[in-house]
C-alpha positions in Angstrom: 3.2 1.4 -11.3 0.8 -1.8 -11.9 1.5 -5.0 -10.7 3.1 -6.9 -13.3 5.5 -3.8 -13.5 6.1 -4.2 -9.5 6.5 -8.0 -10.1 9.3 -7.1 -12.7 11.2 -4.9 -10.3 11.8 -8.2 -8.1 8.9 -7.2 -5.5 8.4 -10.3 -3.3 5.0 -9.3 -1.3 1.8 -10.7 -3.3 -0.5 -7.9 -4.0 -3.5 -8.0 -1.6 -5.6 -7.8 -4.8 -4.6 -11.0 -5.5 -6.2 -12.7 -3.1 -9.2 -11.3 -2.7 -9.3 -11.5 -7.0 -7.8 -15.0 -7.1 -11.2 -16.6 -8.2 -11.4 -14.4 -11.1 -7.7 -15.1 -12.3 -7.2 -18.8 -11.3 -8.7 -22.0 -12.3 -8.5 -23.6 -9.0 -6.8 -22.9 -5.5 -4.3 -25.6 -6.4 -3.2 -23.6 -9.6 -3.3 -20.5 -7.6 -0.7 -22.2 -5.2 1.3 -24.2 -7.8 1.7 -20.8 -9.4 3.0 -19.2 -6.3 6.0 -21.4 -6.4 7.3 -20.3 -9.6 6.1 -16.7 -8.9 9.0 -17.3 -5.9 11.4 -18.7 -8.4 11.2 -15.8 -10.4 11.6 -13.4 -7.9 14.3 -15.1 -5.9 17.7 -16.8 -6.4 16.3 -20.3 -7.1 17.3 -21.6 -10.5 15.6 -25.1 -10.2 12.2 -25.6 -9.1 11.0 -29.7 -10.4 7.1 -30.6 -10.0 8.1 -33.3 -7.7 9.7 -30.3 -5.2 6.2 -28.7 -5.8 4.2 -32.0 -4.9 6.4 -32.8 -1.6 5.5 -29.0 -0.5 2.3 -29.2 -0.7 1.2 -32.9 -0.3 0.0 -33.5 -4.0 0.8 -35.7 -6.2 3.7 -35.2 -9.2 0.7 -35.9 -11.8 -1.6 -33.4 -10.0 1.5 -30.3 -9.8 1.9 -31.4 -13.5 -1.5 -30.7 -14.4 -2.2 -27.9 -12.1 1.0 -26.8 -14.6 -0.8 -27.6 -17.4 -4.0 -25.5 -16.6 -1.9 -22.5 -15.6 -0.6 -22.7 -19.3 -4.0 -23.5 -20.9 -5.2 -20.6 -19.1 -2.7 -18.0 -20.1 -1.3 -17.6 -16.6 2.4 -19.5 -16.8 4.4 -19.0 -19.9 7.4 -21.6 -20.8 10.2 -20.1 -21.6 13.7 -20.9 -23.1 16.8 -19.4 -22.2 20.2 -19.8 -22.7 22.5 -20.1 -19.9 26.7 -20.7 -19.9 25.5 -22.1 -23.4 22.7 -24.2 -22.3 19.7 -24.4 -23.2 17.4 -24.1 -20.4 13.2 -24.1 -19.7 11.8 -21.7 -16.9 8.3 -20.9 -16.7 7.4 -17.4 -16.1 4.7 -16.1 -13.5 4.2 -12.4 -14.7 1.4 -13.3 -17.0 -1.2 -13.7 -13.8 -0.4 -10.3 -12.5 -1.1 -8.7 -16.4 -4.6 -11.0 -16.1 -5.3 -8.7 -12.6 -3.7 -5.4 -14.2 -6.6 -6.1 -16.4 -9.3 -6.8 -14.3 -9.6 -3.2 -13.0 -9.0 -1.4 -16.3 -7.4 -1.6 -19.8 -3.8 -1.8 -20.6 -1.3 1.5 -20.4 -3.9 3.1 -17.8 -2.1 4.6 -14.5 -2.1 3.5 -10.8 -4.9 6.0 -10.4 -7.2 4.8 -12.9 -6.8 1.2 -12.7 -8.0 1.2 -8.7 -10.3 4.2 -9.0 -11.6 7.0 -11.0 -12.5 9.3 -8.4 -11.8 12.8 -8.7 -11.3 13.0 -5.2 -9.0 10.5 -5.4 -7.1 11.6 -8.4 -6.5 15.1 -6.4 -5.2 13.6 -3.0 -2.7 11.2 -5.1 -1.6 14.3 -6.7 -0.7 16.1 -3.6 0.6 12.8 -1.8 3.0 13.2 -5.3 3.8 16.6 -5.4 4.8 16.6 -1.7 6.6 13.1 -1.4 8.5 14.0 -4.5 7.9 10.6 -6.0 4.8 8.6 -7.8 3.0 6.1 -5.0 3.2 2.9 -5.5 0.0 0.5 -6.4 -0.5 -0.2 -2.5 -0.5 3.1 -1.2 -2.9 4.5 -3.3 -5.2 0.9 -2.7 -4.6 2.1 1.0 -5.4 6.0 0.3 -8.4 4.6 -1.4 -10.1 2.6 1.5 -9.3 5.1 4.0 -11.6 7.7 1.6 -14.1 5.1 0.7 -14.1 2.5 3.9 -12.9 4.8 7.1 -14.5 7.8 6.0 -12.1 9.9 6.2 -12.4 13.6 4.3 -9.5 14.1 1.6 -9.3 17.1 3.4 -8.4 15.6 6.8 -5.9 13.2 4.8 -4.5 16.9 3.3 -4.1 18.3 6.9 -2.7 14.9 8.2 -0.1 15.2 5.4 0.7 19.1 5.9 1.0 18.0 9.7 3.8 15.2 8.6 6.0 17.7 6.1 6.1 20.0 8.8 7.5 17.3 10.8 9.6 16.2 8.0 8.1 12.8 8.3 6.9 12.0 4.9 5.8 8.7 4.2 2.7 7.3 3.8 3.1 5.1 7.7 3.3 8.2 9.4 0.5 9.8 7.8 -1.8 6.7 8.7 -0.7 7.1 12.3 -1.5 10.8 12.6 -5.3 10.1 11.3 -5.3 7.0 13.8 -4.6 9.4 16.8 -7.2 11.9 15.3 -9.9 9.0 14.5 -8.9 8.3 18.6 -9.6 11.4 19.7 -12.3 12.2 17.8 -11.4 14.6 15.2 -13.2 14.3 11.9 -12.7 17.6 10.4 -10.0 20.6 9.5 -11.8 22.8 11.7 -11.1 20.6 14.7 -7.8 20.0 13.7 -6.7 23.8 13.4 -8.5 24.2 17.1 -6.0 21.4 18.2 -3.3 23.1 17.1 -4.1 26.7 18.4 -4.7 25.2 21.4 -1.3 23.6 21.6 0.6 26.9 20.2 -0.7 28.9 23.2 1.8 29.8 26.0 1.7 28.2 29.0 0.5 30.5 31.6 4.5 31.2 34.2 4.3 32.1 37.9 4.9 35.7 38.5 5.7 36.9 41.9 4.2 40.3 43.1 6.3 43.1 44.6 6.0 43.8 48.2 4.7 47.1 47.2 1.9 46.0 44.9 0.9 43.5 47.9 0.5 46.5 50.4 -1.2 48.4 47.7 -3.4 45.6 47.2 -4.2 45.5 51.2 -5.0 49.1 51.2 -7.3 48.2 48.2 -8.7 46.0 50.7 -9.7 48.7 53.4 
């Protein structure tokens, strides 16, 4: 699932992307946060939204919102739209064309999740069992997240496998817990399998229980003694 497809579902969170992207999708920082206030419209119960609300917000001026408006149109990023409500016409702008604009900054149209944040086989295979196991397709963020913990924590696909084995044997699936068992391992130093099957040999073994001797194997053990 992309972004424009999460923005259509009614997802409020801004994609991380977004921001760190916002200089190769926006004009200015003032059309990036004009455009934020009909990207709230859209995905909450507001039905009016005038550029004078916009310009008290954010300490602008009605002509500046209204050509910050303007830009966002010019640019392909806002799209005016008519609708017809209780058989009124009315105007709303729609936000989802900036998300499409940074849908296509990582890859052409119709592409998946996978290959739109990275090609990787290694990645490709983890998602794949994240899938299989989960019983559901991740979502955009989680496989940004799966992503930087390959490529900027270091961590083996093959540690993120065990650390996913480790969280459906605890029938604990989600992608939270996961992160939180590779934490405690990053803590204690565990970088590979190998380590991580030692850890849990060494928690399966019995604990070592007091046994009491006999009288009789005490006395034998005294004449041992002579």
């Amino acid at each position: 699932m992309n972004y424009s497809q999460q923005f259509q579902q009614g997802h409020l969170v801004l994609p991380s992307a977004l921001l760190f992207h916002f200089k190769d999708v926006f004009p200015s920082s003032q059309t990036f946060l004009v455009w934020q206030f009909f990207y709230f419209q859209n995905t909450s119960k507001l039905e009016t939204l005038a550029p004078s609300d916009i310009a008290q917000a954010i300490g602008a001026t009605v002509a500046e919102v209204n050509r910050a408006i303007e830009q966002l149109q010019d640019s392909g990023l806002l799209e005016m739209k008519t609708i017809i409500l209780d058989g009124e016409i009315e105007m709303i702008f729609d936000a989802a064309p900036a998300l499409e604009k940074l849908d296509g900054l990582f890859a052409a149209p119709k592409e998946s999740a996978v290959e739109i944040l990275a090609p990787a086989n290694d990645l490709k295979t983890i998602v794949g069992d994240f899938e299989r196991e989960l019983g559901r397709l991740l979502s955009p963020f989680e496989i940004e997240d799966l992503q930087k913990t390959i490529e900027e924590d270091k961590t083996s696909v093959e540690l993120i496998r065990a650390a996913l084995k480790e969280a459906v044997f605890n029938n604990k699936t989600n992608w939270k817990y996961i992160q939180a068992i590779l934490r405690n391992w990053r803590r204690e130093g565990i970088t590979t399998v190998a380590q991580v099957e030692a850890k849990n040999a060494e928690r399966d073994l019995p604990s070592p229980k007091n046994v009491t001797a006999s009288s009789d194997f005490l006395a034998a053990m005294d004449l041992w003694k002579e």
